[in-house]
C-alpha positions in Angstrom: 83.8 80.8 130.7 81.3 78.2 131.4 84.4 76.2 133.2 85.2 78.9 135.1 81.6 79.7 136.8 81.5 75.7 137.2 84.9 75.5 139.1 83.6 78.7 141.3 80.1 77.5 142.2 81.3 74.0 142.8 83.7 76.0 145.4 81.3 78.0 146.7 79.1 74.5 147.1 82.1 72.8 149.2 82.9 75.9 151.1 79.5 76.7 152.6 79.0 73.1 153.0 82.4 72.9 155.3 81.6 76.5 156.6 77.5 75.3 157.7 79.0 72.1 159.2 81.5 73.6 161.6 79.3 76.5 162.4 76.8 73.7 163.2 79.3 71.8 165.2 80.3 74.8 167.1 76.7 75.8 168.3 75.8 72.8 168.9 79.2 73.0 171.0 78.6 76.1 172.7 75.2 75.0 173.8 76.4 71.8 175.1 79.2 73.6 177.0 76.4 76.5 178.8 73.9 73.1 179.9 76.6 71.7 181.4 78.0 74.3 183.0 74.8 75.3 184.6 74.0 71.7 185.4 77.1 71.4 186.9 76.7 74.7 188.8 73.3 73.6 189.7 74.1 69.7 191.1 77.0 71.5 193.2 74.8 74.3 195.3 72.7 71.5 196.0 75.5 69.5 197.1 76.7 72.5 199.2 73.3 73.2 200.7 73.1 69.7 201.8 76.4 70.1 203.2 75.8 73.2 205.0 72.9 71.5 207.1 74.6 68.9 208.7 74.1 65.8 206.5 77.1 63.2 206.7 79.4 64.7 203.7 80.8 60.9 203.3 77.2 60.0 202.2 76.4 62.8 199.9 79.9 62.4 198.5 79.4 58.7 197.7 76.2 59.0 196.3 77.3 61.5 193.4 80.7 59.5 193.5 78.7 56.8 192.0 77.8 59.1 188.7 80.3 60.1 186.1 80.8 63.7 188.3 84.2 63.8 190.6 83.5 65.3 193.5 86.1 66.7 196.5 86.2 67.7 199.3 89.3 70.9 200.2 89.9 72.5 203.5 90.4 75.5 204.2 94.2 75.3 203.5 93.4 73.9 200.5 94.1 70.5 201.2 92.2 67.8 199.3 89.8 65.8 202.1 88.5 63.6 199.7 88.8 62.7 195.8 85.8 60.5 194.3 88.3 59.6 191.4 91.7 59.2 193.5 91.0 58.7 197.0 93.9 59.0 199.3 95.2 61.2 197.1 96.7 64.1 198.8 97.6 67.5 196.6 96.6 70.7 197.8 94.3 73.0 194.9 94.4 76.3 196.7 96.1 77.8 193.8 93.3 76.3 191.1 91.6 78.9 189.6 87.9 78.1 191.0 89.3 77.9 194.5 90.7 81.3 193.8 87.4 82.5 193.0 85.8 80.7 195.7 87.7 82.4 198.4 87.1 85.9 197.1 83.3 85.2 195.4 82.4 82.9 197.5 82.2 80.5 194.3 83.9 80.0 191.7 84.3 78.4 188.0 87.2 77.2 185.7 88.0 74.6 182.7 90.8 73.0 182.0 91.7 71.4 178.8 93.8 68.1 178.2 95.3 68.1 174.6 96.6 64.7 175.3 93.2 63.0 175.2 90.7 66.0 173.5 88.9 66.2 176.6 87.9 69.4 178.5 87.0 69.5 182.6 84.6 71.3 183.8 85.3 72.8 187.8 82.8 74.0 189.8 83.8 74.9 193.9 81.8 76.7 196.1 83.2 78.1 199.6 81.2 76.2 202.5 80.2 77.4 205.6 82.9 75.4 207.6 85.4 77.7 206.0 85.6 74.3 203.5 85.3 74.0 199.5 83.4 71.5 197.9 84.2 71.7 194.4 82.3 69.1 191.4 84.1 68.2 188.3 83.0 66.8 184.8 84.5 65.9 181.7 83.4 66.1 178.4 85.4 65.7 174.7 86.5 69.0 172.9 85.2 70.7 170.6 88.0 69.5 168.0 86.9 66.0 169.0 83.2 66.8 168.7 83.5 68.3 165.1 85.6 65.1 164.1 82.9 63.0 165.5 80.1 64.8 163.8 82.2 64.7 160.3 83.4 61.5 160.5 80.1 60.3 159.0 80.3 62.7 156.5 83.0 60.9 155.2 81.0 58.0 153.9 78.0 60.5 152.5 81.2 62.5 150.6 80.8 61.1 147.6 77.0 61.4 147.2 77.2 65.1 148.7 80.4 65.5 145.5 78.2 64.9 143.2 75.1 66.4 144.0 77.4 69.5 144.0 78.7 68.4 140.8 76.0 68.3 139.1 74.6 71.4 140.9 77.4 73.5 139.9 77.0 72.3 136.1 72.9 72.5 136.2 73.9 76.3 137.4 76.9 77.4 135.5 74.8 76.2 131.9 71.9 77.9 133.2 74.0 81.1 133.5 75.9 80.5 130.4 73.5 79.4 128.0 72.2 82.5 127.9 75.3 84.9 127.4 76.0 82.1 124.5 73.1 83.2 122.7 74.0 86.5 122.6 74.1 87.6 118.8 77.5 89.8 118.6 76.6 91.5 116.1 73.5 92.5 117.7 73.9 92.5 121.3 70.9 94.4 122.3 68.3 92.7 121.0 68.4 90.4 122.9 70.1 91.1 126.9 69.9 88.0 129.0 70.5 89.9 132.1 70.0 93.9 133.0 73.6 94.2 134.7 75.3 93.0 131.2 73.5 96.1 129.5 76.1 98.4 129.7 78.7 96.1 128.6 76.5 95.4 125.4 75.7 98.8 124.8 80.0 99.5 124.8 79.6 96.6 122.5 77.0 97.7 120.1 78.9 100.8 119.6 81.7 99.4 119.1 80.2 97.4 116.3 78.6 100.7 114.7 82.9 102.2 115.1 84.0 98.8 113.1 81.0 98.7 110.5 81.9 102.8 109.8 85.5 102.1 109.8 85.0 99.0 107.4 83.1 100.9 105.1 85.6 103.8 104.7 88.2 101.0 104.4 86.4 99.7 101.1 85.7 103.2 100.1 89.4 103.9 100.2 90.2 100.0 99.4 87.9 100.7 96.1 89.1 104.4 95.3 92.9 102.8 95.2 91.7 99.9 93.2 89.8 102.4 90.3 92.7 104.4 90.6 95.2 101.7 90.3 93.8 99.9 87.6 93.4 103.1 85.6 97.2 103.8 85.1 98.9 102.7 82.4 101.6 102.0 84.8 102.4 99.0 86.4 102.5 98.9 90.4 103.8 96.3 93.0 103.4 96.3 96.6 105.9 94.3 98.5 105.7 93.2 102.5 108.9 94.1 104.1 109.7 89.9 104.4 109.6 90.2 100.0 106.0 88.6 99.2 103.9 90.3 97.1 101.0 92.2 98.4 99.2 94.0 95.4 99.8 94.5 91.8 97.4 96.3 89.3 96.6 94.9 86.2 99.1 96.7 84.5 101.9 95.4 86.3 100.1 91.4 85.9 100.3 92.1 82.6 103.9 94.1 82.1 105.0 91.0 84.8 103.2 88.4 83.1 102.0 87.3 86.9 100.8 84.3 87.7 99.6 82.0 90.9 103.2 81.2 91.3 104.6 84.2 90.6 107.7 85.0 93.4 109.7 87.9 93.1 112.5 85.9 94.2 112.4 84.4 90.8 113.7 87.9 89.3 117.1 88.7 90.3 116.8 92.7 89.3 113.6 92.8 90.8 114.5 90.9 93.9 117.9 93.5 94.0 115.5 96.5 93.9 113.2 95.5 96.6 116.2 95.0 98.6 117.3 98.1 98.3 114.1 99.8 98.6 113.5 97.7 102.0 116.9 99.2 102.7 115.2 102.5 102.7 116.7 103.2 99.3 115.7 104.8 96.2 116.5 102.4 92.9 115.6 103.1 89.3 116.4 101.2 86.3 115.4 100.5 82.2 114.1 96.9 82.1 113.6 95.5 78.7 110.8 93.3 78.2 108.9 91.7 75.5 110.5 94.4 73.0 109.0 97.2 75.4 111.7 99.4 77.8 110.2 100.0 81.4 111.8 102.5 83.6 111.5 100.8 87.1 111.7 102.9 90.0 111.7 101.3 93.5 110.6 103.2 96.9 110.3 102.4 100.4 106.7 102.4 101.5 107.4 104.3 105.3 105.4 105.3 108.4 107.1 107.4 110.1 110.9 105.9 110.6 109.5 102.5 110.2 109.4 100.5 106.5 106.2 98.8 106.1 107.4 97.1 102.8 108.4 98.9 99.8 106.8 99.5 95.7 108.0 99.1 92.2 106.3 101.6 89.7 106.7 100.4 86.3 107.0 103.1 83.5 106.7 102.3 79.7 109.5 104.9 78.0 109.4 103.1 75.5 108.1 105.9 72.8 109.9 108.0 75.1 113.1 107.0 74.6 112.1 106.6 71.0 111.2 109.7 70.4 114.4 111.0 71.9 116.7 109.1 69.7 114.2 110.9 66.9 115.0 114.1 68.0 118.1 112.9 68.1 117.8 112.0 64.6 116.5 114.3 63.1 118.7 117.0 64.5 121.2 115.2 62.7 119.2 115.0 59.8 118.4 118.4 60.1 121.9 119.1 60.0 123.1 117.6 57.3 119.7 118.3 54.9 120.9 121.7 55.5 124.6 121.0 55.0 124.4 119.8 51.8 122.6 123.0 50.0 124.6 125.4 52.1 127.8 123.9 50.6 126.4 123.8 47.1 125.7 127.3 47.6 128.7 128.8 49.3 131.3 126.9 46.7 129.1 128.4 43.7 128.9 131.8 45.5 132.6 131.6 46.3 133.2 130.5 42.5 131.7 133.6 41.1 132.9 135.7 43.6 136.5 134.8 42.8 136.2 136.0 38.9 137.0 132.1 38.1 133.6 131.5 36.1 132.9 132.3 32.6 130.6 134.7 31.5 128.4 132.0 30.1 128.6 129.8 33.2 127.2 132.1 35.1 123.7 132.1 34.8 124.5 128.4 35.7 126.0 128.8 38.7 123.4 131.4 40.1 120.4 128.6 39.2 122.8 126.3 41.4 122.1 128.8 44.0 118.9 130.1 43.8 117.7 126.3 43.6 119.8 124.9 46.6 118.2 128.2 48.7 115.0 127.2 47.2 115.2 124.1 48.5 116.2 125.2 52.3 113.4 127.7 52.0 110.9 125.1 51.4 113.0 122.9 53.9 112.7 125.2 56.9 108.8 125.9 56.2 108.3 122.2 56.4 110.0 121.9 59.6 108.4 125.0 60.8 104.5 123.3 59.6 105.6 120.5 61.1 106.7 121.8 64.2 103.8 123.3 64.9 101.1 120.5 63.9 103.4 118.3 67.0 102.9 121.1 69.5 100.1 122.4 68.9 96.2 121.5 69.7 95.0 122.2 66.9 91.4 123.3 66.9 89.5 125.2 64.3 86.1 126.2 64.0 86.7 126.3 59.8 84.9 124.5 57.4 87.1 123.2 54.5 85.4 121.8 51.5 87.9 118.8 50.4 86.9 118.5 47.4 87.9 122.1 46.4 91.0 121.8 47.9 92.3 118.8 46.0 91.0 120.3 42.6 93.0 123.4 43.4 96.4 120.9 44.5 95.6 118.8 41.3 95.6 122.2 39.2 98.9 123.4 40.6 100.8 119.9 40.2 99.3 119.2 36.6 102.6 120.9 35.2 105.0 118.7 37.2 103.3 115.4 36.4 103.9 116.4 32.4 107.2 117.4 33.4 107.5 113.3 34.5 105.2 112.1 31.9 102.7 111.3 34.4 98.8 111.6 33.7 96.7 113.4 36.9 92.6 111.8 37.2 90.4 113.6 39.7 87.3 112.8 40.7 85.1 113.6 43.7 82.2 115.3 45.3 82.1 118.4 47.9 83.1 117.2 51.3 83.1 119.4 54.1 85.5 118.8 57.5 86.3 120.2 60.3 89.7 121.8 59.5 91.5 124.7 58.2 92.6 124.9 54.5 96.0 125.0 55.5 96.2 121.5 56.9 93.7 119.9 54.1 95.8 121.7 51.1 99.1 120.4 53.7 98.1 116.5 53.2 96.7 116.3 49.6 99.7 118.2 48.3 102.8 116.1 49.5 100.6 113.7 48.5 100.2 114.2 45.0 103.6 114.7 45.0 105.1 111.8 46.5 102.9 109.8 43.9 103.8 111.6 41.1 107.7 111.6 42.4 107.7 108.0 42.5 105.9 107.0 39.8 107.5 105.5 36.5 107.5 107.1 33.2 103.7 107.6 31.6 102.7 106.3 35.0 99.4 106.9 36.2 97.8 108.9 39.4 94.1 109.0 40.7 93.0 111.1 43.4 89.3 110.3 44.6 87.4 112.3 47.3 83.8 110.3 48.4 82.3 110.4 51.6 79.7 108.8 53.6 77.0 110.1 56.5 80.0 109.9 59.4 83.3 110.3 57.1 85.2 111.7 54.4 87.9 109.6 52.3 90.4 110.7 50.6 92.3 107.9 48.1 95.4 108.6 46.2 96.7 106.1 44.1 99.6 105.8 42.1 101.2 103.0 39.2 105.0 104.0 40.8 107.5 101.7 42.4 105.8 100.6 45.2 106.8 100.2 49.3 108.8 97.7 50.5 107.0 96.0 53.5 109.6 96.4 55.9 109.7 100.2 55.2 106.0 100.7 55.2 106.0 101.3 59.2 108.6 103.9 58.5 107.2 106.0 55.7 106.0 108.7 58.3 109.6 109.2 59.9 111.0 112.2 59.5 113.6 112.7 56.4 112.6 108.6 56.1 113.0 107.3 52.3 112.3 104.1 51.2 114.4 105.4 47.6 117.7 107.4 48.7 118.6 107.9 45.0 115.6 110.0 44.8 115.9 111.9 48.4 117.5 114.8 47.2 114.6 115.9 45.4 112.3 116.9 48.3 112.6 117.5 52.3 111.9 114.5 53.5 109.6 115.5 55.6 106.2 115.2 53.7 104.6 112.1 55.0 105.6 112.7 58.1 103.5 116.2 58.4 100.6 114.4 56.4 100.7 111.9 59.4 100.6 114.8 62.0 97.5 116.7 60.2 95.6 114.1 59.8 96.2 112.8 63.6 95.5 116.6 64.4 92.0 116.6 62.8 91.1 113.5 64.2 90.9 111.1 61.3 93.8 108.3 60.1 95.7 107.3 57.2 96.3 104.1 55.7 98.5 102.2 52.9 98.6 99.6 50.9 101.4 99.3 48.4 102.7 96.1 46.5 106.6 96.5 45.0 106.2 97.5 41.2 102.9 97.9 41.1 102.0 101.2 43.2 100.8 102.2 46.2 97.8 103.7 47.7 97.2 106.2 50.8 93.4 106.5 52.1 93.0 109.2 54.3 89.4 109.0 56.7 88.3 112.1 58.1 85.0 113.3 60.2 82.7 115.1 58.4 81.4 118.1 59.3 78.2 118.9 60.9 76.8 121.3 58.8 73.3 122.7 58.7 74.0 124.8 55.7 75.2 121.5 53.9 72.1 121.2 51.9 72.1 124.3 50.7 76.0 123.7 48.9 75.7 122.7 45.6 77.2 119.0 45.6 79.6 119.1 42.2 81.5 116.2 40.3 84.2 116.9 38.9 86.2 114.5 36.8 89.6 115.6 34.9 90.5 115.2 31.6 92.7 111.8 31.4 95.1 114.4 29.6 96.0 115.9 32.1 
């Protein structure tokens, strides 16, 4: 900018100087011209005064002849008489424009220019009595000629006159500049250099106020997406539409492992996606990774018709697809737990129905079946508990006392434990939670049974309720066979047994509805089990909030080691 008001006031600076010089030059001209004309005009009436009184015209002639004026002398017939700067010279002027003039006005004026030497000619003729003309002439230089006179000393002054302009037009053009410069963009009216830039700053301060509002929604939104973003469990990309990465939540830096390096180049399936996606394609895929499955679904990101870049949305499925192939299982299981008892019923029911069984064997065959449909019965109410605790909320506004409930379960189970030569201990003091009986009685009781199932002859079981200001426990432990590590992760599976000789005893299904009640009330279950030496289960539940609590008699009760 500065440049650009230097370059137009230094022209300004040369053109009025050239513009003032030749409008000097040509007044000075046209002033020169009118004195000399009248001068001219004036030295000729007196000629032609003296003339017209009788004085010898070859004297009057001579003396101006001696000057630099040319004076002749035309007859009527417009002859030349007599010519101060070519005497003898005969021509005849009568068709010269003063002459003209002379014969009609009585006088008359004219100039003639010579190109060939810059010179103009100055006529002046008046018509005499005699019927005569005297006509004066005087020459002078053009006006061309004058100007370059009057410039050519300019010439060696140029260089002084360039750079006082110079240095003018820079003086100026910083004085006008300097101030704009200091303008403060940001805040353009405080301070306004000069009143005709006002509305141009005021455009621009509100501009400014547009921008800052527009900014701020920008990190509003720009925030908003980042909370929301790195919130999901799911792992995002944003990709330009040349393939370089734009965004990624911290989910997808860590499902990615992204680094400062990181090109998506580097990952041929991801690289094929983005492709397609910039294609304006829809891909999906499973992608295994670091023994997780991701279901990777790649989009186009449009505006419009056109593709600004394109995303990947990473989903883990990876309990998804697990618990699909556990459906899957346990339908199968399902099946064939059901099978088995089905078939061991309809051969002993087809047995007795075709006459084949003795009289004695009967009452065999009939405890076949009524044990076998005792079993699905107890099979089916499982699945049906358990199907329930998965899809439902369950939410209660009972009371259950723990510790009653596990002296009623250890009651009831006393009879198979001496059945397996096992001995029961109880101990424990009243616990209240939040849950119904149900559920409680649901957990201690397949419990107590697992431990007494897989304990070892005149084995051992303790069951131990205790609780704290925040919690109630729960312990069961047994002196049985023991988990295997590796199965110990597994225990809670559905129809899952770490002892298939033993499987056809129960459902299959007890740990894995323990697991669900106790997830279902909030609390969580533990084990620790070492092969041949037993195992133990410690369930933690919150207790419950109970203003009447100090009212309920706390009771220990302890059972006989007999039992």
């Amino acid at each position: 900018m500065t440049k650009r008001i230097y370059r137009s006031i230094l022209w300004a600076c040369l053109i009025v100087m050239v513009t003032t010089v030749g409008a000097t030059v040509y007044a000075l001209y046209q002033a020169f011209v009118q004195e000399s004309v009248a001068q001219l005009e004036k030295e000729t009436e007196l000629v032609a005064s003296a003339l017209n009184q009788g004085i010898d015209p070859e004297k009057e002639v001579e003396i101006l002849a001696l000057g630099d004026v040319r004076v002749c002398l035309i007859d009527s017939d417009g002859m030349v008489v007599y010519d101060s700067a070519h005497p003898g010279l005969e021509q005849n002027h009568k068709d010269r424009d003063e002459i003209v003039q002379a014969m009609n006005t009585g006088k008359g004026f004219s100039i003639r220019h010579s190109h060939t030497i810059s010179e103009e000619t100055y006529n002046c003729a008046i018509l005499l009595n005699d019927g005569s003309y005297l006509r004066l002439s005087q020459s002078h230089s053009s006006m061309l000629n004058l100007f370059f006179q009057a410039v050519l000393p300019l010439v060696f002054v140029l260089p002084l006159v360039l750079l006082f302009v110079w240095g003018l037009a820079r003086i100026l053009s910083n004085n006008i500049v300097d101030p704009i410069n200091r303008i403060d963009p940001g805040k353009p009216l405080d301070n306004i250099p000069y009143e005709q830039l006002r509305p141009l700053l005021e455009r621009l301060d509100q501009g400014n106020r547009q921008i800052h509002q527009q900014l701020l929604q920008l990190e509003t939104r720009n925030r908003e997406f980042e909370a929301l973003t790195a919130s999901m469990d799911e792992g995002l990309l944003m990709v330009s539409t040349e393939g370089g990465l734009i965004y990624a939540n911290p989910a997808a830096a860590r499902i990615f492992s992204l680094h400062e390096d990181w090109q998506i180049q580097d990952h041929p399936d991801l690289d094929e996606m983005v492709h397609q996606a910039l294609a304006g394609n829809n891909k999906q895929k499973n992608w295994k990774r670091k023994g997780r499955i991701y279901s990777l679904e790649a989009s186009p990101v449009r505006n419009n018709d056109q593709c600004l870049g394109a995303f990947i949305l990473a989903l883990d499925v990876t309990e998804k697809l697990e618990m699909q192939k556990r459906r899957q299982e346990f339908t199968a299981n399902v099946t064939h737990e059901l099978k088995t008892p089905l078939q061991t019923i309809s051969s002993s029911a087809e047995l007795l129905n075709s006459g084949l069984v003795k009289a004695e064997d009967v009452p065999r065959f009939s405890s076949y079946i009524y044990q076998e449909a005792s079993r699905m019965t107890d099979m089916v109410n499982d699945i049906i508990h358990l199907s329930r605790l998965e899809n439902e909320n369950v939410t209660t506004d009972q009371k259950t006392d723990l510790n009653a409930v596990c002296a009623r379960c250890v009651e009831k189970l006393k009879h198979n434990a001496e059945v397996r030569n096992v001995t029961l201990h109880f101990e424990g003091k009243s616990a209240w939670v939040d849950g119904s009986e149900v559920d409680l009685k649901s957990i201690v009781k397949n419990l107590i049974e697992n431990a007494i199932h897989y304990n070892r002859p005149e084995g051992e079981v303790w069951v131990t309720v205790d609780s704290d200001q925040k919690q109630v426990v729960l312990k069961v432990r047994d002196t049985g066979m023991g988990i295997p590590s590796q199965y110990r992760e597994r225990i809670f599976e559905r129809f899952f047994t770490a002892d298939p000789s033993r499987s056809q005893s129960g459902t299959g299904l007890g740990l894995a509805i323990v697991r669900h009640a106790v997830d279902n009330l909030g609390g969580t279950i533990d084990v620790t089990s070492k092969t041949g030496e037993g195992s133990t289960f410690t369930v933690r539940l919150p207790k419950a909030a109970l203003n009447m609590e100090a009212n309920v008699e706390e009771t220990d009760t302890k059972s006989d080691p007999a039992i």
